[in-house]
N, C-alpha and C positions, 0 to 999 in steps of 0.2 A: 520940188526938185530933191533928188536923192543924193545923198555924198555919202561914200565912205572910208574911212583912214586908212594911211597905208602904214601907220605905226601904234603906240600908244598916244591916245590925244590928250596924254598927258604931258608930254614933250614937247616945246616950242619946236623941235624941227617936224614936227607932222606935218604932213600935206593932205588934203581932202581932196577926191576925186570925184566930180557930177558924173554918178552912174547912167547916166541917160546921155551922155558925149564920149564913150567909152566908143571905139571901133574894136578896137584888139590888145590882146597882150601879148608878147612874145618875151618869149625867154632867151637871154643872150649869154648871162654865165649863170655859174652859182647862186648870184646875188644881187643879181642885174638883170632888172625887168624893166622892157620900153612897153609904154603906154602908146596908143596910137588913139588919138582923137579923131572924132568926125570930119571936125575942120582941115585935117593934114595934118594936122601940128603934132609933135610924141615929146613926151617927157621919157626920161632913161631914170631910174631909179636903186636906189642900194636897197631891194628887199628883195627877197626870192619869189620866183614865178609861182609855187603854190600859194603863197601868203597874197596875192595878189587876183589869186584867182579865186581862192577862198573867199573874198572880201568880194570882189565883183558879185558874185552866186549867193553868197548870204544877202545883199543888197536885194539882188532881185527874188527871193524870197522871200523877203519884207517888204517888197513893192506889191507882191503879188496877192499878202494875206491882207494888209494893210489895204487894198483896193476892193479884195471881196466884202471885208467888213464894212468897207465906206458904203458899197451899193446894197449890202442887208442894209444899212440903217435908213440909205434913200428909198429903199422899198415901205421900208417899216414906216418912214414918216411919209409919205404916200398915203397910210393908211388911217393915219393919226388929222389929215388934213380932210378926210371925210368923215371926219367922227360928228356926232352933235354938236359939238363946239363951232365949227365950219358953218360960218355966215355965209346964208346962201342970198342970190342978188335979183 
């Protein structure tokens, strides 16, 4: 599961967001972004629509390198699982 902050997480007021229960953002003032989750439910928040949408897109950009690297290495040990070492039966 992915989360990403929607301040400095170095602040007790941070809040973390599961990028993967994210439906929408919508921008309501200057400084006021509601969150809309899968479930129906929205959180309303004090941080601006870019800084929100920023976060969102940089999330799934590291969902997305973070996933091809995982499948190079299940490739890769694939290959390592047929080497000589591989006790055959």
């Amino acid at each position: 599961m992915y989360f990403f902050p929607v301040e400095s997480p170095l602040r007790k007021t941070c809040t973390w967001i599961a990028h993967s229960h994210v439906l929408e953002i919508e921008k309501i003032e200057q400084h006021l972004t509601r969150v809309v989750f899968k479930n129906g439910r929205d959180l309303v928040l004090e941080v601006s629509y870019a800084t929100m949408i920023n976060q969102l897109y940089r999330t799934a950009q590291y969902r997305y390198l973070l996933s091809n690297k995982m499948q190079d290495i299940l490739e890769t040990s694939q290959h390592i699982a047929e080497s000589k070492w591989h006790k055959k039966r």
